[in-house]
C-alpha positions in Angstrom: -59.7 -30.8 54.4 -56.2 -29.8 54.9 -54.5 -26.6 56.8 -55.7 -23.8 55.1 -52.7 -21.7 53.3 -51.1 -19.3 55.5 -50.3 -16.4 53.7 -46.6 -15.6 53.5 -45.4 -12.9 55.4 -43.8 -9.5 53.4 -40.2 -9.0 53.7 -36.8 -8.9 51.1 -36.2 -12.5 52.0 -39.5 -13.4 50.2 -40.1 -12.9 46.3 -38.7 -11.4 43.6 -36.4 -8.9 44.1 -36.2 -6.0 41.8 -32.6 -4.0 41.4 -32.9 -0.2 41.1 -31.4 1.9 39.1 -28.4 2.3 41.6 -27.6 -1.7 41.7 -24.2 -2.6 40.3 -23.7 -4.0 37.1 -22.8 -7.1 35.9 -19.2 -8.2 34.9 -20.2 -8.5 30.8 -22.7 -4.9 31.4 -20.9 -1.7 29.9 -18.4 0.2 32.5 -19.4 2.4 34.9 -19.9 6.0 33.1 -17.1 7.3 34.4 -15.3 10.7 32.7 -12.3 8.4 31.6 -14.7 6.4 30.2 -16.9 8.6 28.8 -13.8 10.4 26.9 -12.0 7.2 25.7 -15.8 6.3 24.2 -16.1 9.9 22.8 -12.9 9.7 21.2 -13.4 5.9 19.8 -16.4 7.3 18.1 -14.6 10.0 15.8 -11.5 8.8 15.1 -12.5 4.8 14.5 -14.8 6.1 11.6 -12.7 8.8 10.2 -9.8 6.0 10.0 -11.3 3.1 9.0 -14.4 4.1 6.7 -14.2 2.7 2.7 -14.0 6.6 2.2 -10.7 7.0 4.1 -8.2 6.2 1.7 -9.8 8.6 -0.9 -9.5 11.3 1.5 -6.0 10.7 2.3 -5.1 10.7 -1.4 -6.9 13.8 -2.0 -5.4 15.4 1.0 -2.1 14.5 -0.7 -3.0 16.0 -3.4 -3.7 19.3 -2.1 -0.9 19.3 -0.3 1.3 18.7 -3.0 -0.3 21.5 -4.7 0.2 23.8 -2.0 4.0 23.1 -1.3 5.2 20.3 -4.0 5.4 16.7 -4.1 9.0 16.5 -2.2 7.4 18.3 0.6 4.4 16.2 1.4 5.0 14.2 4.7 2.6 11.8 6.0 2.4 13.4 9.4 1.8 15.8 7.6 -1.4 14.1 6.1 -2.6 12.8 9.2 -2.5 16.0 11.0 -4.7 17.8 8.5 -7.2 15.0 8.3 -6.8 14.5 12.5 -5.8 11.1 11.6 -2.6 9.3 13.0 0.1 7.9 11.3 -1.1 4.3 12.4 -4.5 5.1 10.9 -2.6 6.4 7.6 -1.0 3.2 6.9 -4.1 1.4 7.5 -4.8 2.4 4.0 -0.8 3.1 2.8 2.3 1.8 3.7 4.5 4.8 2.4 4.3 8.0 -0.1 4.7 6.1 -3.0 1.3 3.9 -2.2 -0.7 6.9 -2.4 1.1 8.3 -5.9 -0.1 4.8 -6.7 -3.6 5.1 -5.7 -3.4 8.7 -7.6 -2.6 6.6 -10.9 -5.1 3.9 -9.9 -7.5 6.4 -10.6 -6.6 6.7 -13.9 -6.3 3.0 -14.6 -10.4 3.0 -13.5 -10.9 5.6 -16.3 -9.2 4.3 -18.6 -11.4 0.5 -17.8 -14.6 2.8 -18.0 -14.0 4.4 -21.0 -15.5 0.9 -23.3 -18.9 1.9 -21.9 -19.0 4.6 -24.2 -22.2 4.0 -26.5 -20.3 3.8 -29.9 -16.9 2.2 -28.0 -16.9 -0.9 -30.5 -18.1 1.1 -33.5 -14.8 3.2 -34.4 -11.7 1.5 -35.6 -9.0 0.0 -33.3 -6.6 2.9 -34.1 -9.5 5.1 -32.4 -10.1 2.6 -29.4 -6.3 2.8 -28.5 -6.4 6.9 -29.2 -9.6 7.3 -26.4 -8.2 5.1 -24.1 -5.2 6.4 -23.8 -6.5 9.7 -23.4 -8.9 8.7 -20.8 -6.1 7.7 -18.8 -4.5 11.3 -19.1 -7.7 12.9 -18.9 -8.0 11.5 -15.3 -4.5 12.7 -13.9 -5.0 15.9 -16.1 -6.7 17.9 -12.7 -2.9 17.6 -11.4 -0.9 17.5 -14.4 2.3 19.1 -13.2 1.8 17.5 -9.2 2.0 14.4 -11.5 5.2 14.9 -12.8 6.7 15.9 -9.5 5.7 12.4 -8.1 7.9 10.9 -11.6 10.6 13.1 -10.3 10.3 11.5 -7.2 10.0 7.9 -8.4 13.1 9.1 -10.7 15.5 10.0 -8.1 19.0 7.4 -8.5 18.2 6.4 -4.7 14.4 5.3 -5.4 14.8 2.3 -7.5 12.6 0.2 -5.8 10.3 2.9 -6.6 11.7 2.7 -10.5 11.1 -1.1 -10.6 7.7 -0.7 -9.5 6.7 1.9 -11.9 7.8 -0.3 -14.9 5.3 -2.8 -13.6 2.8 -0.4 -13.5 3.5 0.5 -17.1 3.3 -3.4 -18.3 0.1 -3.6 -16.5 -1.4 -0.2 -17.8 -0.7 -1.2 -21.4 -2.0 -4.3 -20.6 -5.1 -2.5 -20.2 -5.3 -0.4 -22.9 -5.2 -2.8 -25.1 -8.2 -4.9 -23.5 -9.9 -1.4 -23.3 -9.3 -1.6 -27.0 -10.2 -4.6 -28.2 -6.8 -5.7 -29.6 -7.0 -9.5 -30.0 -3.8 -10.5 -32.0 -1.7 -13.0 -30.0 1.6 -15.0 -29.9 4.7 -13.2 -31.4 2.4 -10.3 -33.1 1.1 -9.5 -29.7 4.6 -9.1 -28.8 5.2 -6.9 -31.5 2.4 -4.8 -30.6 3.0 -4.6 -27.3 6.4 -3.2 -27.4 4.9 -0.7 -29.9 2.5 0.4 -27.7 4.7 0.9 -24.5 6.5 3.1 -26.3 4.0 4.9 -28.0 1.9 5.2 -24.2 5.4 6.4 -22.4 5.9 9.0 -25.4 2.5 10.4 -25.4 2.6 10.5 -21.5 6.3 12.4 -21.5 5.0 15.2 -24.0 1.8 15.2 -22.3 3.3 16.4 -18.9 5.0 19.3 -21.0 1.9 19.7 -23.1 0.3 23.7 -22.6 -1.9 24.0 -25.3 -5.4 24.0 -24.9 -7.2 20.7 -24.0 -3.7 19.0 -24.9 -4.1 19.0 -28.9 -0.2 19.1 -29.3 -0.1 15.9 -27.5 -3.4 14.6 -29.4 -1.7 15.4 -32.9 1.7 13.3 -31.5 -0.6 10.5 -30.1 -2.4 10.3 -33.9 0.8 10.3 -35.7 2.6 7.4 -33.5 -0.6 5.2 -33.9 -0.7 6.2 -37.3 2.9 5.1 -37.7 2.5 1.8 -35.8 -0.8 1.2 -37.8 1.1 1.2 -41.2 3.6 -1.3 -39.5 1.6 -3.2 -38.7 0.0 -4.1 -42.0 3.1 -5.1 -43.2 3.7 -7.7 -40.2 3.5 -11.6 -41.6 0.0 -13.1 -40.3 0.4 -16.4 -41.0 3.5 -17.8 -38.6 
């Protein structure tokens, strides 16, 4: 038989050697808890959300909004925003690059009720004329909350050293009919389309412009105006060729 095993003898240079709680970390471990660090982690944790969450660029609009109600559209600043939210201005245009982007995010909103409005139960069981009447008003409906802020931001757009702001808008009134009248179900096409869709821009702009003036109760000056264009453009209509 062989030497018998010696047993090893105890010390640190023998076995597995088991860090305490006081050992350093490792280069890819987290930072020494220092108060710097602790602060800079602190702040990371409230700010990165508040700036960056879906939620954020709602908030900002809505801040706008209350802003402008408070001192008027001219007067809202986005420092101004970003100091009432505890946002900066980096974390502001995260979501929008200027004023105008959040007057466009206001009318986006109506734009998405004006695209919900065909889930209406009975949507595709009332005339055309009907469609175009509801879907134009759910567009108004939407802004209504802010009626007058809303025609302080077309004030804005308005003024002769904001046509960049001016050339925009007209795109946003092509695309916006553009919707109403897939929200309405209008399917004519090729020159009658046309037709129609010259009609319609200027029976959406004229509704909108008396709307904004419109003081009667739940807008039914600016319902009676809306019926009586579409009526108008309906009987047009009938008399347009359909077979070219």
């Amino acid at each position: 038989m062989g030497d018998a095993a010696q047993p090893m003898p105890a010390g640190p240079a023998h076995g597995p050697v088991i860090p305490d709680e006081s050992s350093p970390v490792s280069s890819h471990e987290s930072a020494p808890a220092t108060p710097a660090n602790r602060q800079r982690e602190t702040d990371d944790a409230v700010q990165r959300p508040a700036a960056m969450a879906p939620q954020a660029g709602a908030r900002i609009v809505d801040m706008a909004l209350e802003l402008g109600e408070r001192h008027g559209w001219d007067e809202v600043h986005l420092h101004g925003i970003a100091q009432a939210l505890g946002l900066t201005l980096a974390d502001i245009r995260r979501h929008f690059e200027n004023k105008d982007a959040i007057a466009e995010a206001w009318f986006d909103r109506a734009d998405e009720a004006l695209l919900a409005a065909p889930q209406a139960p009975d949507w595709f069981r009332v005339p055309v004329r009907e469609r175009l009447h509801r879907a134009i008003f759910a567009w108004l409906d939407a802004l209504s909350p802010h009626r007058r802020l809303t025609a302080a931001m077309l004030r804005y757009k308005l003024q002769p050293d904001h046509l960049h702001l001016q050339a925009l808008g007209a795109l946003r009134v092509s695309r916006t009919v553009q919707w109403i009248r897939e929200a309405a179900g209008v399917t004519s096409s090729g020159w009658v389309r046309e037709v129609e869709e010259a009609a319609l821009t200027g029976i959406y702009l004229s509704t909108f412009a008396a709307w904004l003036n419109d003081e009667s109760e739940g807008a039914a000056r600016t319902h009676a105006w809306l019926d009586r264009l579409l009526a108008m453009a309906e009987a047009a209509a009938l008399r347009l060729p359909r077979d070219r």
